[in-house]
Residue, then its C-alpha position, 0 to 999 in steps of 0.5 A: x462480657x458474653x451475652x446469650x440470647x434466647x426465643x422461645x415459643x409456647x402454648x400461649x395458654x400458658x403465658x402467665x405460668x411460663x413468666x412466673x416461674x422464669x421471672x422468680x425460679x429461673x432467674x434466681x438460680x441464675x443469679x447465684x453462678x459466677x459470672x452472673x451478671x444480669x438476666x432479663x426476661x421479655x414475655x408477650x403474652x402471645x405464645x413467644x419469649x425472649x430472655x437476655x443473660x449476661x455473663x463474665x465470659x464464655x465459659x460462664x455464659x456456657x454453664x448457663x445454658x446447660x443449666x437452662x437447658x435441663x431447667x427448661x426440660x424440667x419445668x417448661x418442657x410441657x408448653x413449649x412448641x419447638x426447641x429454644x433458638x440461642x444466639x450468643x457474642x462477646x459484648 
């Protein structure tokens, strides 16, 4: 099992739009990879996220984050205020 972890930070202004589209669009796209396993998403309504993604193994978990990284760009890229910081490890 491989986990990535990943912070973000974002015009809080935009919290609610942010959480909605990660918690429904995001996740869902995830969740049809192989080697999905979980995705949990924490938003504090003050300008900073963190998600959770848990994956099979690396290569999965890589995918994802190519993923991310274009869905990111593509839906959120507007309201973020510094590029995601990814921590990831076998788990």
């Amino acid at each position: 099992m491989f986990a990535i972890i990943r912070h973000y930070t974002y015009d809080p202004a935009h919290h609610e739009v942010i959480d909605t589209k990660v918690r429904g669009e995001f996740r869902d796209l995830l969740s049809t990879m192989d080697g999905f396993h979980e995705y949990y998403w924490l938003e504090t309504g003050h300008g900073e996220g963190a998600s959770v993604g848990i994956w099979e193994d690396k290569a999965s978990a890589d995918l994802s984050t190519e993923i991310a990284r274009a869905w990111v760009q593509e839906n959120l890229g507007a309201y973020l205020t510094a590029p995601p910081e990814i921590m990831e490890g076998g788990i």
